[in-house]
C-alpha positions as YAML, in Angstrom:
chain: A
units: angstrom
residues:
- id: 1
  name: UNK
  ca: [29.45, -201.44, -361.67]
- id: 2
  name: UNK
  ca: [31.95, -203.53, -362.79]
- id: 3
  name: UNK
  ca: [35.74, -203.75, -361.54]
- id: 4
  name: UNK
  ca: [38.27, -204.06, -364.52]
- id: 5
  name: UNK
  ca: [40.63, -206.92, -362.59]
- id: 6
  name: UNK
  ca: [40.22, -209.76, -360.30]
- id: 7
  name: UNK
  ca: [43.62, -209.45, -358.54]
- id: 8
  name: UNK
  ca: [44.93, -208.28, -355.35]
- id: 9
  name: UNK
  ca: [44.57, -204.52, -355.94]
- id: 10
  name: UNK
  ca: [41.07, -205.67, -357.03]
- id: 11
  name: UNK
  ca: [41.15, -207.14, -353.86]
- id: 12
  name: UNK
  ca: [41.91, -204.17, -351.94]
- id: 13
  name: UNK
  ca: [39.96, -202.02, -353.84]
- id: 14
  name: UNK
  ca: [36.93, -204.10, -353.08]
- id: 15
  name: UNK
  ca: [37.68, -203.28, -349.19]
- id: 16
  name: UNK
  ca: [37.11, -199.60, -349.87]
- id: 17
  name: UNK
  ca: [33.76, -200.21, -351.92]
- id: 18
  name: UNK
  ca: [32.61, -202.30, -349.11]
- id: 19
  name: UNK
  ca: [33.07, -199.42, -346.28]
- id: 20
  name: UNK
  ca: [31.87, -197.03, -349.23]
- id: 21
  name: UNK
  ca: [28.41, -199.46, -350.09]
- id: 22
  name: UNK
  ca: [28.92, -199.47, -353.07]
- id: 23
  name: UNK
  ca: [28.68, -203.32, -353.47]
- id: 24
  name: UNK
  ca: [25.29, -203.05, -355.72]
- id: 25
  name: UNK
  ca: [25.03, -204.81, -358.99]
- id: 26
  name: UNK
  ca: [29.07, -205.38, -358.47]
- id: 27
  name: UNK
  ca: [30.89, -207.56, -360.77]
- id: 28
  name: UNK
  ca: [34.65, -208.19, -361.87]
- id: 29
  name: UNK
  ca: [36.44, -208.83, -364.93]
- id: 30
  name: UNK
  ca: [38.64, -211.25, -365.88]
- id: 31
  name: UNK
  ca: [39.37, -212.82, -369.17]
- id: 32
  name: UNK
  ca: [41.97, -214.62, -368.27]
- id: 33
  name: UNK
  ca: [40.82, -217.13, -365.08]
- id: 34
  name: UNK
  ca: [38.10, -219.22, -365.22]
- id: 35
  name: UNK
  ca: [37.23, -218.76, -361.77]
- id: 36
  name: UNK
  ca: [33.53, -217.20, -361.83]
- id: 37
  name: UNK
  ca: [33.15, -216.08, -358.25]
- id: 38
  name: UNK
  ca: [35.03, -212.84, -356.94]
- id: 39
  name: UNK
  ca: [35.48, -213.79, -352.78]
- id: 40
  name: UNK
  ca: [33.06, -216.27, -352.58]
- id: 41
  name: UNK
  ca: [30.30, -213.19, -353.19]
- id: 42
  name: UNK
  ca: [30.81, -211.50, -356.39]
- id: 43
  name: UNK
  ca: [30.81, -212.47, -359.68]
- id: 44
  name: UNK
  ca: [33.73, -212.45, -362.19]
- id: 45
  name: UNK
  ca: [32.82, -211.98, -366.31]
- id: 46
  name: UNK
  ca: [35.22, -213.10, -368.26]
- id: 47
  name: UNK
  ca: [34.27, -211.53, -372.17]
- id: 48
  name: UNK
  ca: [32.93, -208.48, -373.66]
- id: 49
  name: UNK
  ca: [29.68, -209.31, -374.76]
- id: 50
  name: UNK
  ca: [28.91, -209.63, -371.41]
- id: 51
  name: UNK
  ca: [30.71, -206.38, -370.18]
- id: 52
  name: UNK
  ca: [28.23, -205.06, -372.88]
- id: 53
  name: UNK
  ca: [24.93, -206.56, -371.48]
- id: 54
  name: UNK
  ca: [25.78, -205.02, -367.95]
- id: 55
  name: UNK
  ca: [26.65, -201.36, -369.54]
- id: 56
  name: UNK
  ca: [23.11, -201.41, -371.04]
- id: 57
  name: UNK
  ca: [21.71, -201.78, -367.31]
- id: 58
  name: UNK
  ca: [24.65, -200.11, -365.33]
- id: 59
  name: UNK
  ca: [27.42, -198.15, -367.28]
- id: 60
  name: UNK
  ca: [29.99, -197.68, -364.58]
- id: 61
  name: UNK
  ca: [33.44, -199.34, -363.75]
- id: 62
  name: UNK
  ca: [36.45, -198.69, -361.79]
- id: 63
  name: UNK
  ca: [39.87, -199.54, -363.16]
- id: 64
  name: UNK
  ca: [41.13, -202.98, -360.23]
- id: 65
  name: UNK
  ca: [44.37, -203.26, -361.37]
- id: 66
  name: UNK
  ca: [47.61, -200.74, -360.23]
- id: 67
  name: UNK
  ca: [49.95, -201.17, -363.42]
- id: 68
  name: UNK
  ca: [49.32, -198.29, -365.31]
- id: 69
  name: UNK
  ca: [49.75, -199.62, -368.92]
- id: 70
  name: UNK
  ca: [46.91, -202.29, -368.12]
- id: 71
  name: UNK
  ca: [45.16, -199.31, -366.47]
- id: 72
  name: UNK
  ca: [45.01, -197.44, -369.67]
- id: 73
  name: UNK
  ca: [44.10, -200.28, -371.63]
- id: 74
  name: UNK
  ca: [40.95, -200.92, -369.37]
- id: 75
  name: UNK
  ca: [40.15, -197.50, -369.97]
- id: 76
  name: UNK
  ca: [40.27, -197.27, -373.63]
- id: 77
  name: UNK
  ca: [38.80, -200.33, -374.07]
- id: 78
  name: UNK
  ca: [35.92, -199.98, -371.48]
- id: 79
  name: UNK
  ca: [35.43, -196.91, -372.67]
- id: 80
  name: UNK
  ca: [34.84, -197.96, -376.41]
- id: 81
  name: UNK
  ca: [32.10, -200.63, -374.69]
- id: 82
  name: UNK
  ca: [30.08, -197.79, -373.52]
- id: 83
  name: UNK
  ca: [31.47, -197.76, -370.17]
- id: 84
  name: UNK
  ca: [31.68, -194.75, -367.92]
- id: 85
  name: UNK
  ca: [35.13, -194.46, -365.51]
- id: 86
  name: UNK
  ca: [34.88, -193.78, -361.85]
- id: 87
  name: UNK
  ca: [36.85, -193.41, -359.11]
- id: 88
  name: UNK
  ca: [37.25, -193.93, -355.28]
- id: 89
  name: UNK
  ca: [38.15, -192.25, -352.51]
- id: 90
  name: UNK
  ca: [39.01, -194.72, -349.26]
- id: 91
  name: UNK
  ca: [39.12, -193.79, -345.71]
- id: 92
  name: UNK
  ca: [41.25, -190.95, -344.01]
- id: 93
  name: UNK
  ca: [42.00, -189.22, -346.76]
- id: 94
  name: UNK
  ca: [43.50, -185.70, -346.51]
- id: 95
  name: UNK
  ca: [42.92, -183.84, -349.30]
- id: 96
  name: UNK
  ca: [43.18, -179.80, -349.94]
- id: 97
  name: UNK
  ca: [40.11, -177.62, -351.23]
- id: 98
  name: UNK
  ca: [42.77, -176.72, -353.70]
- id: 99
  name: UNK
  ca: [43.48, -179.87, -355.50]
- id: 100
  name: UNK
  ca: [42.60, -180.57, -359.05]
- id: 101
  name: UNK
  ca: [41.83, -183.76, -360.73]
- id: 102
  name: UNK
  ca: [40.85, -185.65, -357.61]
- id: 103
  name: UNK
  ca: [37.91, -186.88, -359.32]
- id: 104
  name: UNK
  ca: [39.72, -188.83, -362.17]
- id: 105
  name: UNK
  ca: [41.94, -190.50, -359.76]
- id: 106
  name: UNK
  ca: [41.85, -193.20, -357.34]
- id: 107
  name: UNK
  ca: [42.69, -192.43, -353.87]
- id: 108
  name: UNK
  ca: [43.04, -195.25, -351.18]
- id: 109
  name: UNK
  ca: [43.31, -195.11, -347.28]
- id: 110
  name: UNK
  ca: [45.17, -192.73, -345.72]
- id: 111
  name: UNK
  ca: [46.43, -190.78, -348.29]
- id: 112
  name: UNK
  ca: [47.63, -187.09, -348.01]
- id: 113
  name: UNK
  ca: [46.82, -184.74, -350.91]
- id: 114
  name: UNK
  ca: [47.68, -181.30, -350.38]
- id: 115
  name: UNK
  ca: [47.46, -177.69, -352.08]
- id: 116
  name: UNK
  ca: [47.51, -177.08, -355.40]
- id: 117
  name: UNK
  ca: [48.20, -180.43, -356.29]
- id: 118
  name: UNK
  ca: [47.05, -181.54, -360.30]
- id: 119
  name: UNK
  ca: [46.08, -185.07, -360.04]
- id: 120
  name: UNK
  ca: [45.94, -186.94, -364.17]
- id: 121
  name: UNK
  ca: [43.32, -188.86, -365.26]
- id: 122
  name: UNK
  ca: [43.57, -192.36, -364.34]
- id: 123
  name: UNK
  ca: [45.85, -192.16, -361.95]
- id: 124
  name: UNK
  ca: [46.47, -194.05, -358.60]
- id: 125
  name: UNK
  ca: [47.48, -192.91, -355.09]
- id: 126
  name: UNK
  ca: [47.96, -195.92, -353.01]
- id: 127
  name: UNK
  ca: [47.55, -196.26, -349.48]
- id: 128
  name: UNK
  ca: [49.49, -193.94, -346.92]
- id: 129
  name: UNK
  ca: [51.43, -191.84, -350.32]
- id: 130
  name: UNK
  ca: [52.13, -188.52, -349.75]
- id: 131
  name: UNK
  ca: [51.37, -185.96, -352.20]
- id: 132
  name: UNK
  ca: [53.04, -181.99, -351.18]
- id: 133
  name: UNK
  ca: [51.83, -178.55, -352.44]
- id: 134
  name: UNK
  ca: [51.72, -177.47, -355.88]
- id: 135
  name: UNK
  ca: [52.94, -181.42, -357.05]
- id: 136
  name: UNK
  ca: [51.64, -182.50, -360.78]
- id: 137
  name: UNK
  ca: [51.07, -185.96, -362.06]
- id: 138
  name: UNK
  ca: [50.34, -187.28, -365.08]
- id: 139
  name: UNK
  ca: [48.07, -189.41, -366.39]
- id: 140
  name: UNK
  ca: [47.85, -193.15, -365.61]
- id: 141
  name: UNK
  ca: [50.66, -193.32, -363.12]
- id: 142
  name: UNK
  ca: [50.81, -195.37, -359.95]
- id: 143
  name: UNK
  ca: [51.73, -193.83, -357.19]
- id: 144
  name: UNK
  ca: [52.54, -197.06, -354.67]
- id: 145
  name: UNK
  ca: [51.82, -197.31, -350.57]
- id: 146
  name: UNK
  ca: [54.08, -194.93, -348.55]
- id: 147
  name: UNK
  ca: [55.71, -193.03, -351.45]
- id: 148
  name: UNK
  ca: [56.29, -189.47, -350.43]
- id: 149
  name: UNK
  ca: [56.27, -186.68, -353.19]
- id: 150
  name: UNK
  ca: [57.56, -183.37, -351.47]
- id: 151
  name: UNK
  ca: [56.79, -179.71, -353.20]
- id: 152
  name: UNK
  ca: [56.58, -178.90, -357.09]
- id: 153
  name: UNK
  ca: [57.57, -182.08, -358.02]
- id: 154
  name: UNK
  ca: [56.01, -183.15, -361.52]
- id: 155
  name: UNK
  ca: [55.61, -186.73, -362.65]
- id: 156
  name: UNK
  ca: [55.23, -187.89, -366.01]
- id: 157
  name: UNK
  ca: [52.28, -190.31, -367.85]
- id: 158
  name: UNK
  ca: [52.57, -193.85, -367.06]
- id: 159
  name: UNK
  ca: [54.96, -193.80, -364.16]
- id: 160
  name: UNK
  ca: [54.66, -196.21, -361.39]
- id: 161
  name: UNK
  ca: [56.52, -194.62, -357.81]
- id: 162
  name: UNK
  ca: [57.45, -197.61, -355.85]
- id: 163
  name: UNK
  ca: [56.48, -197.99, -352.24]
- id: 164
  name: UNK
  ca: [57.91, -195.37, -349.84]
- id: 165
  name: UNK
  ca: [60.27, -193.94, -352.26]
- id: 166
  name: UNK
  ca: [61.14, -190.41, -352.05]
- id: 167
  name: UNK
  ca: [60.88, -187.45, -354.66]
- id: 168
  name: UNK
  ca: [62.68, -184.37, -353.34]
- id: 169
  name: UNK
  ca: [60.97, -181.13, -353.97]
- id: 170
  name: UNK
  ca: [61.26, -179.49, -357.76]
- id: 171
  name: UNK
  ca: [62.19, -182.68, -359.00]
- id: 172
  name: UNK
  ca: [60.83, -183.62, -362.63]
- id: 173
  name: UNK
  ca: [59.94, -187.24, -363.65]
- id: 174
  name: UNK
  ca: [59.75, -187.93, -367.51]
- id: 175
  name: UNK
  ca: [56.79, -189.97, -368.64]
- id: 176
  name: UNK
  ca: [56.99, -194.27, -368.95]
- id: 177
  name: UNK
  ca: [59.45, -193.98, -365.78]
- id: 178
  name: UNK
  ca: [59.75, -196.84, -362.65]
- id: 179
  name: UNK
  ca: [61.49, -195.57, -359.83]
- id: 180
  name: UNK
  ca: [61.86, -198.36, -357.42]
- id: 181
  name: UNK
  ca: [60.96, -199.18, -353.89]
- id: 182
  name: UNK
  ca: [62.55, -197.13, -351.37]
- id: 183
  name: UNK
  ca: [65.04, -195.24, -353.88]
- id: 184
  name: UNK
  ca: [65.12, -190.95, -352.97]
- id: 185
  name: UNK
  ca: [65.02, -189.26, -356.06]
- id: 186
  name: UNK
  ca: [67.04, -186.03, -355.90]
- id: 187
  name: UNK
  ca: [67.13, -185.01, -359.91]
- id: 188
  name: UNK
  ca: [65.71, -184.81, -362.76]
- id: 189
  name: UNK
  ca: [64.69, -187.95, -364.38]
- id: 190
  name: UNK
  ca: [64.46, -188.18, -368.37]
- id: 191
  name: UNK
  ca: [61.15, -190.64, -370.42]
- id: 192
  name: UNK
  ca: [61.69, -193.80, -370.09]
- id: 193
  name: UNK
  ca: [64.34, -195.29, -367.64]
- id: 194
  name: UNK
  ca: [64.51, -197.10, -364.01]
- id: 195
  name: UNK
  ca: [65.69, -195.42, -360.79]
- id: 196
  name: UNK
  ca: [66.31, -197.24, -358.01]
- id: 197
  name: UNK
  ca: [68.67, -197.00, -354.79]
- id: 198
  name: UNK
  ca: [69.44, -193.59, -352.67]
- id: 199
  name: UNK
  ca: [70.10, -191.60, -354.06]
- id: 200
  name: UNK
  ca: [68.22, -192.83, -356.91]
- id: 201
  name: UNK
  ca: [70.49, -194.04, -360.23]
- id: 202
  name: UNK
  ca: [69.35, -194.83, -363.54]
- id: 203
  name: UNK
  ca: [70.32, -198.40, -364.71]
...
């Protein structure tokens, strides 16, 4: 398997694959250091030809980086190498019977997932987020540590939720949206803007 990233998320996502064991035949990617060992253990690729040669042996990777633009570029392109996504699920996880999507999308530690929730491909719920009943997200979007998203809330493509902000319930989130760290969302929120502070304010 390969992990698309070298970074700290790749960092933290390596944690999870090491409680998971899912260390075999592990490598990382990254085309732009020329450091060639991941943690002193694992070792980094840095073009595609060689992305290729491990796809003809071992076709999986996992997408090690948390902004979701670069997310979706690791997919297309990984993809178009012959590459085959998949995801994780860390430790404590809570997650309903009644949850769709869960297998396109990386959830870390200690994550809440509940009813009815759709989950897009890609996406990422970071450590300790909170994801109510009946909540939709889209595809590619970041959902950071300790961000709570409370009932029928819907979020866009290629958002990123800062850590422990706060979507009130029914709230809608456009796509391309960044809502900042800590900020309580308590309206709608058109494509392509910033919200930060409570309550949250476009700027």
């Amino acid at each position: 398997m390969i992990v698309a990233g070298a970074g700290g998320h790749a960092l933290e996502l390596l944690d999870i694959l090491i409680s998971m064991e899912r260390t075999k035949n592990l490598e990382f990617f990254d085309e732009l250091s020329s450091i060639d060992v991941f943690q002193d253990r694992f070792p980094i690729i840095h073009s595609e030809e060689k992305v290729k040669a491990h796809f003809s042996k071992d076709p999986f990777f996992i997408l090690g980086t948390g902004n979701p633009i670069v997310r979706h570029q690791f997919y297309k392109r990984f993809s178009d190498l012959g590459g085959k996504l998949i995801t994780v699920k860390g430790k404590g996880v809570v997650f309903s019977d009644f949850t769709s999507g869960a297998e396109e999308a990386d959830i870390f530690n200690l994550c809440f997932i509940s009813a009815k929730t759709q989950l897009g491909k890609g996406c990422l719920i970071n450590t300790g987020a909170q994801i109510h009943h009946e909540v939709k997200i889209g595809e590619f979007t970041e959902i950071s540590p300790g961000a709570v998203l409370l009932g029928k809330v819907e979020v866009g493509s290629f958002c990123s939720i800062g850590a422990h902000a706060t979507i009130l319930p029914k709230v809608r989130i456009g796509n391309h949206v960044t809502v900042g760290a800590g900020s309580v969302v308590t309206k709608d929120v058109p494509d392509g803007v910033t919200v930060i502070g409570v309550p949250g304010r476009i700027v």
